[in-house]
C-alpha positions as CSV (number, residue, x, y, z in Angstrom):
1,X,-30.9,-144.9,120.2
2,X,-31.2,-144.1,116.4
3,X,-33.0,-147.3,115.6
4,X,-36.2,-146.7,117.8
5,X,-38.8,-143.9,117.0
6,X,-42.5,-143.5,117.2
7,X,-42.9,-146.7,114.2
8,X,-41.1,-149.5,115.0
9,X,-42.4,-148.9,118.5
10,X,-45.7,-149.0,117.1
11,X,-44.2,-152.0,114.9
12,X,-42.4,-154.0,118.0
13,X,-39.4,-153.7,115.7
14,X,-35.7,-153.4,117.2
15,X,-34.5,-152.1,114.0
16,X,-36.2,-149.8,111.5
17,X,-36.1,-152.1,108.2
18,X,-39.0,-153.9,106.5
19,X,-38.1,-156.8,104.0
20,X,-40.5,-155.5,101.3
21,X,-43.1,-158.1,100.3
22,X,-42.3,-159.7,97.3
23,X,-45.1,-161.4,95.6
24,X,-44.2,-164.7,93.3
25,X,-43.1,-167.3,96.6
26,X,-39.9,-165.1,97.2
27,X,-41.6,-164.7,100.7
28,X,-41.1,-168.0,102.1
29,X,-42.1,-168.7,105.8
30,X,-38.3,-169.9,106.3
31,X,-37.6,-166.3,105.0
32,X,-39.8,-164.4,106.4
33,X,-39.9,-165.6,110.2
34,X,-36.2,-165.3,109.9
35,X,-36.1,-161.3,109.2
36,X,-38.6,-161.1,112.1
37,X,-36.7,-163.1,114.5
38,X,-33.7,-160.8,113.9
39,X,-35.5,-157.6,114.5
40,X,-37.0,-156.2,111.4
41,X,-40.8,-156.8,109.8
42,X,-41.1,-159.9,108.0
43,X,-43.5,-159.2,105.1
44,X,-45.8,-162.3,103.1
45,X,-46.4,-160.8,99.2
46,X,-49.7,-162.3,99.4
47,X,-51.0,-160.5,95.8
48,X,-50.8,-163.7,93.8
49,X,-51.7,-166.3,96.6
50,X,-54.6,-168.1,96.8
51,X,-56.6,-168.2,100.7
52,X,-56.0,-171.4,101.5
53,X,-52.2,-171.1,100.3
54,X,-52.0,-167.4,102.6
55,X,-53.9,-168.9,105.9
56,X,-51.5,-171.7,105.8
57,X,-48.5,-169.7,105.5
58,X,-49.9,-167.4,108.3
59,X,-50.0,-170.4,110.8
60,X,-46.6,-171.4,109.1
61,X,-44.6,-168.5,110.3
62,X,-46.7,-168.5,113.8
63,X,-45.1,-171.4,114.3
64,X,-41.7,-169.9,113.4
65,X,-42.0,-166.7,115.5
66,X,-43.3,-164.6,118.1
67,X,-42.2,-161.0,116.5
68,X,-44.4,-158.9,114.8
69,X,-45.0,-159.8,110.5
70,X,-47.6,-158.9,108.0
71,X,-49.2,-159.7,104.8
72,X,-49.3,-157.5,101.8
73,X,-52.0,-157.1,99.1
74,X,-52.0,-155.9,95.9
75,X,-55.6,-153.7,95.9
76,X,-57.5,-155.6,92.6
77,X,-57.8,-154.4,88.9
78,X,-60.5,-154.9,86.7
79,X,-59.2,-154.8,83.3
80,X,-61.6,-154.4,79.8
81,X,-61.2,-158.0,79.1
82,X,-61.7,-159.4,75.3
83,X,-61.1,-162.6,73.7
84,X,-59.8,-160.8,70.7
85,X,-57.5,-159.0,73.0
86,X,-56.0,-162.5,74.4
87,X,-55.8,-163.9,71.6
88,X,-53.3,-161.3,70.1
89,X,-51.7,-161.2,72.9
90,X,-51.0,-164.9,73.1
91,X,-49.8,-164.7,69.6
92,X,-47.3,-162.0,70.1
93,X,-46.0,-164.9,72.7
94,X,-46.0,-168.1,70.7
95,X,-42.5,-167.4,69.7
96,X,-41.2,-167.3,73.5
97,X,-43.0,-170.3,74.1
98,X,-41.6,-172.2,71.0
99,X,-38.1,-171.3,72.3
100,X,-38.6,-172.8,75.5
101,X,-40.9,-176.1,73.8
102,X,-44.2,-175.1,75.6
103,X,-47.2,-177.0,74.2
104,X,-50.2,-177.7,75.1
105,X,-53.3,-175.0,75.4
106,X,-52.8,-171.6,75.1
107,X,-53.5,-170.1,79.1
108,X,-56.5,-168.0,79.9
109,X,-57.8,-165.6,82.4
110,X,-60.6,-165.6,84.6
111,X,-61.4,-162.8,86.2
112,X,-61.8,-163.7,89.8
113,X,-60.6,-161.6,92.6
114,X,-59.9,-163.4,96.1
115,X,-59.1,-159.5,97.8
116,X,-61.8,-159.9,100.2
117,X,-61.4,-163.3,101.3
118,X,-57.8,-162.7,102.2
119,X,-58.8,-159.1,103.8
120,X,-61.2,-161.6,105.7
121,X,-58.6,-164.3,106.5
122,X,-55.9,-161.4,107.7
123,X,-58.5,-160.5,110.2
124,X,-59.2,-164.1,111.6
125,X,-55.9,-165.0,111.4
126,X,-54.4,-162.1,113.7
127,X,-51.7,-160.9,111.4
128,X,-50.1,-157.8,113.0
129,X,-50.2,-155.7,109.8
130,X,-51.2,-155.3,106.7
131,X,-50.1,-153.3,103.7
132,X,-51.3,-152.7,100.2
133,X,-50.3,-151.6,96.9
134,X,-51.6,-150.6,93.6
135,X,-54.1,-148.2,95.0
136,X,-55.8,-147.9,98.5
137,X,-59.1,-150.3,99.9
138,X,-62.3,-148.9,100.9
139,X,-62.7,-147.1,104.1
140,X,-64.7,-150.0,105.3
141,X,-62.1,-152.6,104.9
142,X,-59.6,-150.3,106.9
143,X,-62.1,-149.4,109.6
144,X,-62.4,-153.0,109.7
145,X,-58.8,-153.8,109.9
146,X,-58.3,-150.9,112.6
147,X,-60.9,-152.5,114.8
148,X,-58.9,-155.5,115.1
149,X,-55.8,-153.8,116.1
150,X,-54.1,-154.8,112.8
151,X,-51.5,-151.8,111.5
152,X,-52.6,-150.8,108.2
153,X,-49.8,-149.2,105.4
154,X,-50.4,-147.9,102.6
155,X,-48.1,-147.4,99.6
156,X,-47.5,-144.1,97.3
157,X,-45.3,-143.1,95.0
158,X,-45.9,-139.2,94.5
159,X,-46.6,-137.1,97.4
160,X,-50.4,-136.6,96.3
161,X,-51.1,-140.5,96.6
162,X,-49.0,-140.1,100.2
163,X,-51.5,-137.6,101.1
164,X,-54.6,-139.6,100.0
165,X,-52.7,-142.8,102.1
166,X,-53.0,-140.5,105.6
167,X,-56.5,-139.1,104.4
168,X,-57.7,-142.6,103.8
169,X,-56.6,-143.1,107.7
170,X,-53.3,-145.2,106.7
171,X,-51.4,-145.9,110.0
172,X,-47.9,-145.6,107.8
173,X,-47.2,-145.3,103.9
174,X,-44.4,-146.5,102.0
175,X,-42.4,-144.2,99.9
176,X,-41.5,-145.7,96.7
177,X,-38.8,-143.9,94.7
178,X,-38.1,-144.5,91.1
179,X,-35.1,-146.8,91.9
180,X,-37.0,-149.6,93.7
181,X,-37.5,-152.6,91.7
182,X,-40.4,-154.7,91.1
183,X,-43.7,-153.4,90.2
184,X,-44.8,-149.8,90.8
185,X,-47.0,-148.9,93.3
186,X,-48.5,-145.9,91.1
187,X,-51.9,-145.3,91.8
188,X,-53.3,-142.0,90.7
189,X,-51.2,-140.9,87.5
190,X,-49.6,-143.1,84.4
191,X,-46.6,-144.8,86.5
192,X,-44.5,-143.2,83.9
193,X,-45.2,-139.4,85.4
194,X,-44.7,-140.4,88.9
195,X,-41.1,-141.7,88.4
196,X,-39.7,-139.4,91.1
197,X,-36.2,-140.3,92.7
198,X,-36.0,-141.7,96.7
199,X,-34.1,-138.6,97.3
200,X,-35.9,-135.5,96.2
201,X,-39.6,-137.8,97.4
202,X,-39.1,-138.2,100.9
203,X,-38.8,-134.9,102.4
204,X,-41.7,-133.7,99.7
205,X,-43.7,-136.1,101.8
206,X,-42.5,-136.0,105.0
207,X,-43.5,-132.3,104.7
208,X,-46.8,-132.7,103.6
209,X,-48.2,-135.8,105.8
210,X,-48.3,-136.4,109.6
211,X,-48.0,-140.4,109.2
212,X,-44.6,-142.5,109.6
213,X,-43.0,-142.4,105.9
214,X,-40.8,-145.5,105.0
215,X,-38.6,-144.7,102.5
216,X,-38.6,-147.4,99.6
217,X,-36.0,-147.7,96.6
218,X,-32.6,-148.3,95.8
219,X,-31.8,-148.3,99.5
220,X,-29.3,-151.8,100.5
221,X,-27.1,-150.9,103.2
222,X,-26.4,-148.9,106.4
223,X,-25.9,-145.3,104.2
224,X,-29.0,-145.5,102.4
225,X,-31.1,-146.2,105.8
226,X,-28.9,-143.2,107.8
227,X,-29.6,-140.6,104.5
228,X,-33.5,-141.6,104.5
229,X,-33.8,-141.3,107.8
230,X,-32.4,-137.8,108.1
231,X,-34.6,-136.9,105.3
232,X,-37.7,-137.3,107.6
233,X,-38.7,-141.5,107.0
234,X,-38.8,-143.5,110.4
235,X,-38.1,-146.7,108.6
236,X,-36.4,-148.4,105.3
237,X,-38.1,-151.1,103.1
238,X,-35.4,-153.3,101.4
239,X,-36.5,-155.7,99.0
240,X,-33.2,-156.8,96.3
241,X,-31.0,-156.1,99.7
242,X,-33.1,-159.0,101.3
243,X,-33.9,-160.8,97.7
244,X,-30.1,-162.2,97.4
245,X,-29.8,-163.8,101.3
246,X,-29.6,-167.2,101.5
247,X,-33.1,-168.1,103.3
248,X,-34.4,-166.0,100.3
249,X,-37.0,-168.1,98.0
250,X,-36.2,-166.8,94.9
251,X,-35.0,-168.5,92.2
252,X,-30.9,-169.0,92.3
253,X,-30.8,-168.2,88.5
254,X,-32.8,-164.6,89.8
255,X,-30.3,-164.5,93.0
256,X,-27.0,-164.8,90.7
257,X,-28.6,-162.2,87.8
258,X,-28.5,-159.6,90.6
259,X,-25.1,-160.1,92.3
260,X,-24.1,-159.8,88.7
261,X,-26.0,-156.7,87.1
262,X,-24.7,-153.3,87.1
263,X,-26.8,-150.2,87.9
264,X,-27.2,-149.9,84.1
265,X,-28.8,-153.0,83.6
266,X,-32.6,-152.4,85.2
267,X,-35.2,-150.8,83.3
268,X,-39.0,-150.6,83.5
269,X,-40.9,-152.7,81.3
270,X,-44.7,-154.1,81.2
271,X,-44.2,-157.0,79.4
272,X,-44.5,-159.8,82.2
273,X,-47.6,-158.7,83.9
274,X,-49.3,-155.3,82.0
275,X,-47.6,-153.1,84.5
276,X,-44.8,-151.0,84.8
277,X,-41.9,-153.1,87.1
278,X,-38.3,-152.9,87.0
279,X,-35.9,-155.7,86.4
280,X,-32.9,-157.0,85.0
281,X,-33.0,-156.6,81.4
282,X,-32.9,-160.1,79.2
283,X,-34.3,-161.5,75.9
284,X,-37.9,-161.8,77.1
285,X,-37.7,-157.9,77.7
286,X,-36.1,-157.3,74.5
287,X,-37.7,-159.5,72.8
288,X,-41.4,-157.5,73.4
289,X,-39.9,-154.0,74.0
290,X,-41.6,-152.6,71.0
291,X,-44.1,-154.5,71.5
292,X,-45.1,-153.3,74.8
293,X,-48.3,-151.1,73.2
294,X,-50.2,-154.7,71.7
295,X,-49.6,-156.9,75.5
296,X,-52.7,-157.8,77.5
297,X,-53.9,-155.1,80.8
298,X,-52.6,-155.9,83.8
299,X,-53.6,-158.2,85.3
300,X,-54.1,-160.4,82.5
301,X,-50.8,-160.5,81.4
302,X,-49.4,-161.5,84.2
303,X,-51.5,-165.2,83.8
304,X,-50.4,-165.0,79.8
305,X,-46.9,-164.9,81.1
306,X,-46.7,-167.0,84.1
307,X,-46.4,-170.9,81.8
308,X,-43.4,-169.0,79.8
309,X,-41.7,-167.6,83.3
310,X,-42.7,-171.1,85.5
311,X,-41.3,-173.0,82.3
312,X,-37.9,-170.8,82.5
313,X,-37.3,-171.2,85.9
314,X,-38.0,-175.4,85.5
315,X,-35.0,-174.8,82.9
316,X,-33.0,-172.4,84.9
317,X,-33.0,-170.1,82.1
318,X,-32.9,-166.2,83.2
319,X,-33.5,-165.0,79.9
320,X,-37.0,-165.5,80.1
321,X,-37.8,-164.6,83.7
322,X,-39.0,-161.6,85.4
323,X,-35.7,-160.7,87.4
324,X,-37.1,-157.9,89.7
325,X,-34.6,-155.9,90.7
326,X,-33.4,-152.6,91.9
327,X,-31.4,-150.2,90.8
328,X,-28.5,-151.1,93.8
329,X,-27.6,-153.9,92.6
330,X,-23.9,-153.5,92.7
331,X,-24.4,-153.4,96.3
332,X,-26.0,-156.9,96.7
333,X,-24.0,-159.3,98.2
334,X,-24.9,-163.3,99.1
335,X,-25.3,-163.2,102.7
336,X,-27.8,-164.5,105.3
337,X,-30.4,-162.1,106.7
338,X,-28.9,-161.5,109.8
339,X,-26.0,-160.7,108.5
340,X,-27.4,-158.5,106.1
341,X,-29.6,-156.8,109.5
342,X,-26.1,-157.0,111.4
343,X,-24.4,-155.6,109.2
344,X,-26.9,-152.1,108.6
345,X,-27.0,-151.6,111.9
346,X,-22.8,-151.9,112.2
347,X,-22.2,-149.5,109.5
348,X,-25.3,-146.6,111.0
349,X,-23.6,-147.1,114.3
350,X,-20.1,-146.4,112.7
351,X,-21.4,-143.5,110.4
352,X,-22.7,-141.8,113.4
353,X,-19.2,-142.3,115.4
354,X,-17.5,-140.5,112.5
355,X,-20.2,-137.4,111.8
């Protein structure tokens, strides 16, 4: 059958569709255990999550599941950090904070990484796979990971990093076209020369590495799984297709901005976090557009942000959130995720029938 191939036999998927792990408690164990249970890989975006918080969701969705799931990280970034720097940065935000009626101390960052630690739990823990993004970990960490039977994938965004990811020893790497929303995996080059379309970077890839590819970006329904599969990936990753479902975790202000937005309406920006994502555009975005060159690094910005984007969300006020999204939004629909998984595999069976 079309669904099964060499990776979601490797996987012990039925169906060749990844929810992609979105970081910021989108990836609830409710939500996640549910896409596994109906076939695809569950994912955890564990890039913002504290140890404790990821080994007790691991045990969570045990408890939920018996398919295959995994746990994402977001490879760390040591930024040139300087109180100057904060400080201005802080100020350029006092005006977003005033709007919502935020007082209290201005937020900080420490620069702390917990990478290894959750590396460390992954491996006591027995997750079935784990991914990465923002760059690649050492060869010791994925020798490590291999050891203990736990799928390791990799994420690129030009067909050079895709190369690096099988190099490396990458099991699989995600593909992730200029369409997909959220934050760029970029790597190698400024994320604003490796803004390559789904389309035109799959087979580039496919004809360069001997890995599975998983095609990544503006893909929400049976078509766009059918067209990158016959360009050379094995699997989808779907992440505003799965972000509007009803056992999704995000916020229903950031669920109703999508089923709303038009095509036109995503752009990259870096004002949340320091790097480049895509979302809806709203005030915050406009607010800092040309501003974008005098915000904090990444991933200092991020912890800048999060009171003003926390505070929104208390107040249900999109405006001032980060609404990651894709650019296929007109294609979103409120649905649960097997419906959503039914209803992809429906329309490839279908499309088949009539070519």
């Amino acid at each position: 059958m079309w669904y099964q191939n060499k990776l979601t036999e490797l996987l012990g998927l039925d169906y060749p569709i990844i929810q992609a792990p979105m970081a910021g408690g989108v990836t609830t164990s409710r939500f996640v255990s549910t896409v596994s249970n109906a076939g695809a890989l569950g994912m955890i975006g564990a890039g913002y999550m504290q140890p404790d918080e990821l080994r007790f969701q691991i045990r969570e969705i045990k408890s939920l599941t018996t398919r295959t799931f995994g746990v994402n990280l977001f490879i760390p970034e040591q930024p040139g950090i300087s109180e100057e720097g904060i400080n201005e940065a802080n100020e350029l935000l006092q005006p977003l904070r005033n709007t919502l009626g935020i007082k209290g101390e201005l937020p900080t960052y420490e620069n702390g990484s917990t990478f290894e630690e959750k590396v460390k739990m992954i491996i006591e823990e027995k997750v079935p796979v784990c991914s990465f993004t923002f760059g690649i970990p050492s060869e010791d960490i994925i020798r490590e990971l291999k050891k203990h039977k736990i799928i390791v994938i990799g994420t690129a965004t030009t067909v050079n990093e895709a190369v690096i990811n099988e190099n490396m020893g990458m099991d699989a790497v995600v593909v992730q076209g200029s369409e997909a929303g959220g934050h760029r995996g970029t790597f190698i080059k400024d994320a604003q020369e490796s803004l390559i379309g789904l389309m035109a970077l799959v087979p580039q890839v496919v004809d360069r590495v001997s890995i599975p590819v998983i095609a990544s970006g503006g893909v929400m329904d049976g078509r766009g799984l059918i067209a990158s599969m016959f360009l050379g990936s094995k699997a989808v990753q779907m992440g505003t297709a799965f972000l509007t479902t009803i056992e999704s975790g995000a916020h229903e202000e950031h669920k109703n901005a999508i089923l709303q937005a038009t095509e036109d309406e995503t752009m990259l920006t870096t004002v949340f976090s320091g790097k480049p994502a895509r979302g809806i555009n709203n005030q915050f975005m406009k607010e800092l557009k040309h501003s974008e060159h005098l915000i904090a690094a990444y991933p200092i910005q991020h912890y800048l942000t999060s009171p003003i984007r926390k505070e929104a969300a208390r107040q249900n006020n999109p405006e001032f959130m980060s609404l990651w999204s894709g650019q296929g939004v007109r294609m979103s629909q409120r649905q649960t995720v097997h419906e959503l998984i039914n209803g992809i595999v429906s329309q490839v069976d279908q499309l088949l029938k009539e070519f």
